[in-house]
C-alpha positions as a Markdown table, in Angstrom:
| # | Residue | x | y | z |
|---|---|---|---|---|
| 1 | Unk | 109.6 | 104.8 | 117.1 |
| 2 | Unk | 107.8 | 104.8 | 120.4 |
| 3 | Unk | 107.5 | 102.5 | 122.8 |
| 4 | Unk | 104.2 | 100.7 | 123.6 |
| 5 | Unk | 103.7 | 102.1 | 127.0 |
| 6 | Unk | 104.8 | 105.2 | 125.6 |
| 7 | Unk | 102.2 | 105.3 | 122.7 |
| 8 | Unk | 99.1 | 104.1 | 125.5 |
| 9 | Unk | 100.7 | 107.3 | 127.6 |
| 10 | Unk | 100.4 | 109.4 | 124.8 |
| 11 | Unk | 97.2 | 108.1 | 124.4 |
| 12 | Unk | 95.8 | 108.3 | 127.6 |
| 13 | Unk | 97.3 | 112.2 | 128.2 |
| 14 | Unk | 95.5 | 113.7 | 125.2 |
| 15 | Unk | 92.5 | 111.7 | 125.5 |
| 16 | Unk | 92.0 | 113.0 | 129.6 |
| 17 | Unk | 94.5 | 115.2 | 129.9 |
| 18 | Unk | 94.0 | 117.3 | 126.2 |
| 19 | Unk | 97.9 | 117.4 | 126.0 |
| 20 | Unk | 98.5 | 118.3 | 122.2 |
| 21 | Unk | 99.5 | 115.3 | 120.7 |
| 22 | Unk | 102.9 | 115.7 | 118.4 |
| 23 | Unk | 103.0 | 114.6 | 114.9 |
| 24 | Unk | 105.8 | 111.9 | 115.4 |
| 25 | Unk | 103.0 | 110.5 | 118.3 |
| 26 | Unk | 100.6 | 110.3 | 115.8 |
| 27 | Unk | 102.5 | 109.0 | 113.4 |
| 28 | Unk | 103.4 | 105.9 | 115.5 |
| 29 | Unk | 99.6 | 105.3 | 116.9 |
| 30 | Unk | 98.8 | 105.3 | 113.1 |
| 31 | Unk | 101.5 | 102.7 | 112.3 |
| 32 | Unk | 100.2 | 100.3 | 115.4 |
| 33 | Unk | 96.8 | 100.8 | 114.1 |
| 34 | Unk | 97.7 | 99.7 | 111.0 |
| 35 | Unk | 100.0 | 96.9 | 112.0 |
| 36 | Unk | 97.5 | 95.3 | 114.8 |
| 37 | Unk | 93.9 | 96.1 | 113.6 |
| 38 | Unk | 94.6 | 96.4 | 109.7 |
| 39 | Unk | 97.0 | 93.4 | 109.3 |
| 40 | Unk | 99.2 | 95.4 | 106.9 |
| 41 | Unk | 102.7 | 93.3 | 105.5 |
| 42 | Unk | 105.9 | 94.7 | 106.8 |
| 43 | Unk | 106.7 | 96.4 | 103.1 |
| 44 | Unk | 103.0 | 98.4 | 103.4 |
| 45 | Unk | 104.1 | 99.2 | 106.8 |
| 46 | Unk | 107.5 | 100.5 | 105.7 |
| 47 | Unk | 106.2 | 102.5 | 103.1 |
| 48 | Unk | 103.6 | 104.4 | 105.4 |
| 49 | Unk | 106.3 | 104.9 | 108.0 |
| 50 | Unk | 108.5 | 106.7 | 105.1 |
| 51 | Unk | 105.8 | 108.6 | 103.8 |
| 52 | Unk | 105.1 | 110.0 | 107.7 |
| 53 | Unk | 108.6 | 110.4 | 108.3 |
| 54 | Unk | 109.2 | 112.7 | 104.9 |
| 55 | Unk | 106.2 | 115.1 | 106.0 |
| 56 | Unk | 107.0 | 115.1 | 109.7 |
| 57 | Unk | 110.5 | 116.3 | 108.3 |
| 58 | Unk | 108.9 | 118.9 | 106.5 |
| 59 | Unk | 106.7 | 120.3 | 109.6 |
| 60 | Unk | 110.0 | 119.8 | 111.6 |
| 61 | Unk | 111.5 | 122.2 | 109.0 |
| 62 | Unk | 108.5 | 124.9 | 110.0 |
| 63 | Unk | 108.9 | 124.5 | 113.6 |
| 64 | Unk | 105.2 | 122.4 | 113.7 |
| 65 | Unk | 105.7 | 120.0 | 116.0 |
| 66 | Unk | 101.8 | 119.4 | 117.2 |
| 67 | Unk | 99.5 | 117.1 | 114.9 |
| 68 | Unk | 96.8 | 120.6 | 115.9 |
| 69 | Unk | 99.4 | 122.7 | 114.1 |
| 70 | Unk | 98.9 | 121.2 | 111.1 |
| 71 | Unk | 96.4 | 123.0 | 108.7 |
| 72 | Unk | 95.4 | 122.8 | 105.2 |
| 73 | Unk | 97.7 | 125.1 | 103.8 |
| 74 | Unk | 100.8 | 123.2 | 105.6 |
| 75 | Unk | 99.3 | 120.2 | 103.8 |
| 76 | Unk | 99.0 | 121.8 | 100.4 |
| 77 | Unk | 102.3 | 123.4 | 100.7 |
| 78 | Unk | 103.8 | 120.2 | 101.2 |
| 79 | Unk | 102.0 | 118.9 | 97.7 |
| 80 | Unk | 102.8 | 121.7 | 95.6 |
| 81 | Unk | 106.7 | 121.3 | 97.5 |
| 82 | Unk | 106.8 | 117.5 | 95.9 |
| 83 | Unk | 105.4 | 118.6 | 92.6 |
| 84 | Unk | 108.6 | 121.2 | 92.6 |
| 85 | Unk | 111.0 | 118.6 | 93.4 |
| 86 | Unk | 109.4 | 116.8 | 90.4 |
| 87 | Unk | 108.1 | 113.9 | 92.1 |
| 88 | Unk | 105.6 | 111.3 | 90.3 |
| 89 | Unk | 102.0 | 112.1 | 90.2 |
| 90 | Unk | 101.4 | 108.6 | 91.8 |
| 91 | Unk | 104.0 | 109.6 | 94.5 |
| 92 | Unk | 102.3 | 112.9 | 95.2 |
| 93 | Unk | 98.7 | 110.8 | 95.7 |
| 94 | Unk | 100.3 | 108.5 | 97.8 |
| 95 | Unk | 101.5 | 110.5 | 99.8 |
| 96 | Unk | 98.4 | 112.7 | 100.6 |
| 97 | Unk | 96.2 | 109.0 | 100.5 |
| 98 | Unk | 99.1 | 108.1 | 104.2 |
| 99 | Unk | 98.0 | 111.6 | 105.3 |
| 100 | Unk | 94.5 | 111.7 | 105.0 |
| 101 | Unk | 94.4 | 108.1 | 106.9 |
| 102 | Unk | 96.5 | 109.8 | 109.5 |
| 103 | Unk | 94.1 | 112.6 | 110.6 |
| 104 | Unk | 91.2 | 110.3 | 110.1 |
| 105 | Unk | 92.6 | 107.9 | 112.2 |
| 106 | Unk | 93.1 | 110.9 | 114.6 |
| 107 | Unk | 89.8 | 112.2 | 114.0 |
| 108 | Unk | 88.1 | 108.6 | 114.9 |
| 109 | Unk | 89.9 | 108.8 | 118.4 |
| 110 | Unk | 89.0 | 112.0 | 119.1 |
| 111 | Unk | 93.0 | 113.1 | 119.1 |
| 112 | Unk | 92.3 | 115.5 | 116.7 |
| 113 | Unk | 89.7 | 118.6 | 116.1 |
| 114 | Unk | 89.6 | 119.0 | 112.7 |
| 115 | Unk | 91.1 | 117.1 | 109.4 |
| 116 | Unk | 93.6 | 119.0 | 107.8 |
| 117 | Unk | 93.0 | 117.1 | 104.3 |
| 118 | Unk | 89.6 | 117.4 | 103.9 |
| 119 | Unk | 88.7 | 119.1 | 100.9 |
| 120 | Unk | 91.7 | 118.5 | 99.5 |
| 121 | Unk | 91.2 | 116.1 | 95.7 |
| 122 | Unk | 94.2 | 113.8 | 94.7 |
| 123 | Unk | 96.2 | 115.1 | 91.5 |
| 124 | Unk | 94.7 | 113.2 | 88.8 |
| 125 | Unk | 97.0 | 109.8 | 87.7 |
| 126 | Unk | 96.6 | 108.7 | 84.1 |
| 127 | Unk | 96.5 | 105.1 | 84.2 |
| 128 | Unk | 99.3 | 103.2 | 82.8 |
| 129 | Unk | 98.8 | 99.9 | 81.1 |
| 130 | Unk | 101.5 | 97.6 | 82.2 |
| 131 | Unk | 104.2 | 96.1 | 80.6 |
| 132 | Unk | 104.0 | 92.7 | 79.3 |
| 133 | Unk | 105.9 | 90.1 | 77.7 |
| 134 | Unk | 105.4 | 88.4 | 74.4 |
| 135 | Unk | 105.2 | 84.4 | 74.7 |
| 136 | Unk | 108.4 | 84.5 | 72.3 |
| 137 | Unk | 109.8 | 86.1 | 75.3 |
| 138 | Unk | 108.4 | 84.5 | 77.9 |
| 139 | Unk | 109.8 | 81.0 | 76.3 |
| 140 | Unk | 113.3 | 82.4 | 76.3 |
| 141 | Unk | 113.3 | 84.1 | 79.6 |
| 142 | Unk | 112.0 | 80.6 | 81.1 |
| 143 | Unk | 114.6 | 78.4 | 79.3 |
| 144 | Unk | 117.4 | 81.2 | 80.7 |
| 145 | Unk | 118.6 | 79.3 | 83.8 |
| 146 | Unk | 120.2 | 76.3 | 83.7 |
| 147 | Unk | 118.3 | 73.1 | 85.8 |
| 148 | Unk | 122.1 | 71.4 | 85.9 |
| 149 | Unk | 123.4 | 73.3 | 88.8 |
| 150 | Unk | 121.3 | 73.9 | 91.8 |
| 151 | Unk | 121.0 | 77.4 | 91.6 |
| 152 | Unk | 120.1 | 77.1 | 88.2 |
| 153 | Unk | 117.3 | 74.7 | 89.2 |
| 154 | Unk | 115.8 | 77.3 | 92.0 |
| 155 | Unk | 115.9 | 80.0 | 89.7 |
| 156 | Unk | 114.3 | 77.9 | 87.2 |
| 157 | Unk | 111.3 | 76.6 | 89.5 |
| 158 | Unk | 111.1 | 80.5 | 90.9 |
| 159 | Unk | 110.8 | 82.1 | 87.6 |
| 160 | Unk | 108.4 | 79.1 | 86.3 |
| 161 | Unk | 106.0 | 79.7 | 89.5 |
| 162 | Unk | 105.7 | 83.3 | 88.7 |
| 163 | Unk | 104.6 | 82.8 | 86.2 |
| 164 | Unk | 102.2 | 80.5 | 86.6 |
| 165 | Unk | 100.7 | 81.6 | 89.3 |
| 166 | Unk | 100.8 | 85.5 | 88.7 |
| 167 | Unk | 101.7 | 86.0 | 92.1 |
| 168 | Unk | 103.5 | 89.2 | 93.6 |
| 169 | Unk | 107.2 | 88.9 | 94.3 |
| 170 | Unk | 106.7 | 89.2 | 97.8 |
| 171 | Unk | 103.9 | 86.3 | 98.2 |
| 172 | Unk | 106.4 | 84.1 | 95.9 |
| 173 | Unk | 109.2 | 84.6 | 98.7 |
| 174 | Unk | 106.9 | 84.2 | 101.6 |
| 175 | Unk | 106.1 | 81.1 | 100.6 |
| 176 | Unk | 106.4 | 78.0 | 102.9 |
| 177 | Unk | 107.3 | 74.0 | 101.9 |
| 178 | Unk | 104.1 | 73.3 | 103.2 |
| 179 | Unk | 102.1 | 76.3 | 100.8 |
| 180 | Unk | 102.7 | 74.2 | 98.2 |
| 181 | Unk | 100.6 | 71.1 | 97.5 |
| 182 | Unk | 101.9 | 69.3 | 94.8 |
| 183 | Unk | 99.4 | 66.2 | 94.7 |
| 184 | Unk | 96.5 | 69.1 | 94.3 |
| 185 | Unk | 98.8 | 71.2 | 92.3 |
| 186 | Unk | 98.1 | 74.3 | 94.1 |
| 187 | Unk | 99.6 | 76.9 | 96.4 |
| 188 | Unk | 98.5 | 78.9 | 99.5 |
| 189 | Unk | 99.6 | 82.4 | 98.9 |
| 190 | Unk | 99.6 | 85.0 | 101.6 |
| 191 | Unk | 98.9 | 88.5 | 100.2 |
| 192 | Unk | 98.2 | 92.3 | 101.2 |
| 193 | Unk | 96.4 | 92.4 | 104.5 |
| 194 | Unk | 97.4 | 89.1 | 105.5 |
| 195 | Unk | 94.5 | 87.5 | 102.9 |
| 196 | Unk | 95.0 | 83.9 | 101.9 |
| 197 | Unk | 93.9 | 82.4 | 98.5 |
| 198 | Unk | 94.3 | 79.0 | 96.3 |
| 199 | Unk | 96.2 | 79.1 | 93.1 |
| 200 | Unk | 96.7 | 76.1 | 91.0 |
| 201 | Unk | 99.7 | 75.6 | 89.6 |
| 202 | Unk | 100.3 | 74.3 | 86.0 |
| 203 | Unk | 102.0 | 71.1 | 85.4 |
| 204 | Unk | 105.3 | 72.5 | 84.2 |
| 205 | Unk | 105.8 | 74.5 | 87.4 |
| 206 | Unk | 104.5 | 71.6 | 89.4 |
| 207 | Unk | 107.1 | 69.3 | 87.8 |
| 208 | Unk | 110.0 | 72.1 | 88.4 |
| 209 | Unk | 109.4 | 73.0 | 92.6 |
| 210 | Unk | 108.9 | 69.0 | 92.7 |
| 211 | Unk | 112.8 | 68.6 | 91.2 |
| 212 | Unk | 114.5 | 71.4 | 93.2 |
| 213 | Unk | 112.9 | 70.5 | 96.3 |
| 214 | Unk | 114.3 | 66.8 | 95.6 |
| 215 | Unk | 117.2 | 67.6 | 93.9 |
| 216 | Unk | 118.7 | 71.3 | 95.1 |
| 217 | Unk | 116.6 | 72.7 | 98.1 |
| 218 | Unk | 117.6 | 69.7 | 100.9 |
| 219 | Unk | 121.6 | 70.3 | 100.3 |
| 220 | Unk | 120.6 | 74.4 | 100.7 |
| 221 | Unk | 118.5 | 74.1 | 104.1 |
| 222 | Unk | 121.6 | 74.2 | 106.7 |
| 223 | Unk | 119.1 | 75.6 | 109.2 |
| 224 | Unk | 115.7 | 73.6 | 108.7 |
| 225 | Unk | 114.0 | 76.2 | 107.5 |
| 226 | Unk | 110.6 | 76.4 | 106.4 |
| 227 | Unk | 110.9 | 78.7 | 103.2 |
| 228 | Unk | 110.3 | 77.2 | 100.2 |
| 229 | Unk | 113.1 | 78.8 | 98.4 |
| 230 | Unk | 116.6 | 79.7 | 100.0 |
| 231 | Unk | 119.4 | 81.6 | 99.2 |
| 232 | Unk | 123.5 | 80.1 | 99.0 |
| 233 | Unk | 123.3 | 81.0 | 102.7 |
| 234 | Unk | 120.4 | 78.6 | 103.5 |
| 235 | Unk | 117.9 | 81.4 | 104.6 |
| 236 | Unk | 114.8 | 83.0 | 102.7 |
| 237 | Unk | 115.8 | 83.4 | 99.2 |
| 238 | Unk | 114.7 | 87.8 | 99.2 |
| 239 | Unk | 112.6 | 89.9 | 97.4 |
| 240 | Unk | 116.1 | 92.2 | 96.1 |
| 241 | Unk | 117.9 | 88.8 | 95.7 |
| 242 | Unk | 114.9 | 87.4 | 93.2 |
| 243 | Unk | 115.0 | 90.9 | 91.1 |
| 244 | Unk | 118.7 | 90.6 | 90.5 |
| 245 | Unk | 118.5 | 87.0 | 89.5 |
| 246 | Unk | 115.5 | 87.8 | 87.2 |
| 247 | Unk | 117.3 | 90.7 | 85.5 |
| 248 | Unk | 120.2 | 88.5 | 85.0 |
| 249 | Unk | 118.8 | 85.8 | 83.2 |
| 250 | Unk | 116.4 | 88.0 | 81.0 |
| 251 | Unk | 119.7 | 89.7 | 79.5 |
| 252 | Unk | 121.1 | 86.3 | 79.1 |
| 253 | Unk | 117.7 | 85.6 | 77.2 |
| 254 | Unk | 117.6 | 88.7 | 74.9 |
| 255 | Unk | 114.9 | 90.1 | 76.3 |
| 256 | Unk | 115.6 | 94.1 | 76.5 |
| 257 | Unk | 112.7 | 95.6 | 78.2 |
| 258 | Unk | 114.5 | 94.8 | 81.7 |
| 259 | Unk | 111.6 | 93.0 | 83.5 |
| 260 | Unk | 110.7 | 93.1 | 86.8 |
| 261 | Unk | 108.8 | 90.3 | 88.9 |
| 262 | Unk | 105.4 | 92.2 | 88.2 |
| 263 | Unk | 106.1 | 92.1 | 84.5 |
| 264 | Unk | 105.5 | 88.3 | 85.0 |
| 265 | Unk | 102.6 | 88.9 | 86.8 |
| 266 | Unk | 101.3 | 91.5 | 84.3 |
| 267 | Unk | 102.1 | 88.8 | 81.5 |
| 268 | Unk | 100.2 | 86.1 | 83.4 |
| 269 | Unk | 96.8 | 87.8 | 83.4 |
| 270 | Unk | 97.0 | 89.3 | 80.4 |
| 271 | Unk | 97.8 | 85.9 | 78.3 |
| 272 | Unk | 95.2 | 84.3 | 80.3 |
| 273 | Unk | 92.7 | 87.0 | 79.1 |
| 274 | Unk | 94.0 | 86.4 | 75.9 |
| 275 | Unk | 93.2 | 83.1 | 76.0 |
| 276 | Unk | 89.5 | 83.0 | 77.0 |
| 277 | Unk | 89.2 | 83.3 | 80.9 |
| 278 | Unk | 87.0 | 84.7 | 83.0 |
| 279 | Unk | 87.7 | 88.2 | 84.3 |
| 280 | Unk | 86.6 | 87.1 | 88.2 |
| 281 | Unk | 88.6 | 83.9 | 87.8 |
| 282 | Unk | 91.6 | 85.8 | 86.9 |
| 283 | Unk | 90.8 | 87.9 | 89.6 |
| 284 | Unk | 90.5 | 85.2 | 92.5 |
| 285 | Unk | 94.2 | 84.2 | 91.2 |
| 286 | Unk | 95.8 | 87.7 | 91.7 |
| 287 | Unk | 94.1 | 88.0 | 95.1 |
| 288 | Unk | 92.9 | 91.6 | 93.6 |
| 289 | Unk | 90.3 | 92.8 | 96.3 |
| 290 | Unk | 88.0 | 94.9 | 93.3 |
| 291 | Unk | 87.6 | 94.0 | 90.0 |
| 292 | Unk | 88.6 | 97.5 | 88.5 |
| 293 | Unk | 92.2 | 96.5 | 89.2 |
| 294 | Unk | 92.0 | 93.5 | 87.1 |
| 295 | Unk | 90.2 | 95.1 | 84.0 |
| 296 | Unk | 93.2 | 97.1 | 83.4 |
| 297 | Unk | 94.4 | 94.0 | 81.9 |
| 298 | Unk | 91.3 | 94.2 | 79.1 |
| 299 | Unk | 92.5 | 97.2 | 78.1 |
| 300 | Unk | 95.4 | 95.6 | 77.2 |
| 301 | Unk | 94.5 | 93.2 | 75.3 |
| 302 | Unk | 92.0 | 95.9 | 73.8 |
| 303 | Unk | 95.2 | 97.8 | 71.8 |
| 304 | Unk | 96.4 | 94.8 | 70.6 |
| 305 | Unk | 93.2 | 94.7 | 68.9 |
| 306 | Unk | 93.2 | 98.2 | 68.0 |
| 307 | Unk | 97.0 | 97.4 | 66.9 |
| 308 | Unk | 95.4 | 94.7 | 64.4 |
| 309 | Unk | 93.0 | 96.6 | 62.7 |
| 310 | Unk | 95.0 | 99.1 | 62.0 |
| 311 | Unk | 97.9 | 97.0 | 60.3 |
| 312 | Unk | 95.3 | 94.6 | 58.3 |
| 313 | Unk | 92.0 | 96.5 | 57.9 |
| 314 | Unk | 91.7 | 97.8 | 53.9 |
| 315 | Unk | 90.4 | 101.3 | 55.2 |
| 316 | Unk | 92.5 | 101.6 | 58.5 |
């Protein structure tokens, strides 16, 4: 990556001086703009930064070193060469959705002549409906660790909080001692872009992050730190480290479908759906910016329906 002064040089040449800027240039005024003016997390960063590096690898490969170089056809070529290597559809989008905001993001500084993507549609994704758990499941996977030991205890509270808050792996390990207002019986959670929102927090959850930070979390903070949950090591418990601890304790629970900490998120709107709530309410509690995103979860619950009819109905 460049430096600062090195990206307001490169700046300041091609705006006054029309030096070409080069694609790895680009890519790291792109990144800055994203980081300092779009507020994205460090995980959205890094995923944009591999995107960029894949295609500057494949310009590199060309001998296209200029962002002016870059035309349609490279950027077509590139699409059809992931769809060769077999890459997912979603992967294929996502990768032309970081290009496009590249050379716009050119465009809007006057870096750049022309956009290389316009015109160009994104492959068409047929939209999964998530995995979810059952309840049976959920019980099992809940009663999995063991509150005896203080690992057990974290793992329990972590796995509780998931799932009653429906919040994204990430925002569960970001969260601070003082996110967490157990009097209220809510959380702050910190999502995408840096956006804050209120979740309450049912009373089984509350009653577990109450015991481990009395009980486990005070013998585990050898560096006063503010994370709520820490590792063996005393630092932030991480995203990897949750995943494997999940995974464990859902085989230890039965539960074969292998789920991940958005399958407990997935779960969580979907049995609150279930249940009677309101889409938007549902939606404040995911921190989902539009409501499409949440109504996936209707369709969900719209199968089961389907799934009902057909097992009971006389004429199904």
């Amino acid at each position: 990556m460049y430096s600062t002064e090195r990206r307001k040089l490169a700046r300041l040449g091609v705006a006054c001086y029309g030096w070409p800027v080069q694609l790895d240039q680009a890519a790291d005024l792109y990144l800055e703009h994203l980081k300092v003016e779009r507020h994205l997390t460090r995980n959205t960063l890094d995923a944009y930064s591999r995107d960029l590096a894949a295609f500057g690898r494949f310009c590199a490969a060309r001998e296209l070193t200029a962002a002016s170089a870059v035309d349609g056809r490279v950027v077509l070529e590139y699409l059809i060469a992931l769809s060769r290597a077999r890459r997912a559809v979603r992967t294929q989008a996502r990768q032309l959705v970081t290009l496009r905001g590249l050379f716009r993001h050119l465009r809007r500084e006057r870096l750049l002549g022309t956009d290389p993507t316009a015109g160009l549609e994104l492959p068409r994704i047929g939209r999964k409906l998530p995995q979810v758990l059952t309840l049976t499941e959920v019980e099992a996977l809940l009663a999995a660790p063991s509150p005896q030991t203080a690992a057990g205890l974290r793992d329990a509270a972590m796995i509780e909080l998931l799932y009653a808050t429906g919040l994204r792996v990430s925002e569960l390990c970001q969260l601070r001692v003082a996110d967490v207002n157990l009097e209220r019986g809510v959380l702050l959670a910190t999502g995408k872009g840096r956006k804050q929102r209120l979740v309450p927090i049912g009373e089984s959850a509350l009653a577990l992050v109450a015991r481990y930070l009395g009980e486990a979390r005070p013998a585990a903070d050898r560096h006063r730190s503010e994370a709520l949950f820490l590792s063996r090591q005393g630092g932030p418990l991480t995203r990897q480290a949750f995943w494997k601890l999940l995974r464990r304790h859902a085989l230890a629970a039965g539960i074969t479908k292998t789920p991940s900490p958005h399958t407990l998120r997935h779960s969580f709107a979907t049995h609150l759906l279930q249940r009677g709530a309101d889409l938007r309410a549902v939606q404040a509690m995911l921190g989902h910016a539009d409501i499409s995103t949440t109504q996936i979860y209707t369709h969900l619950d719209r199968t089961q329906v389907f799934e009902a009819f057909r097992r009971h109905h006389p004429r199904a």
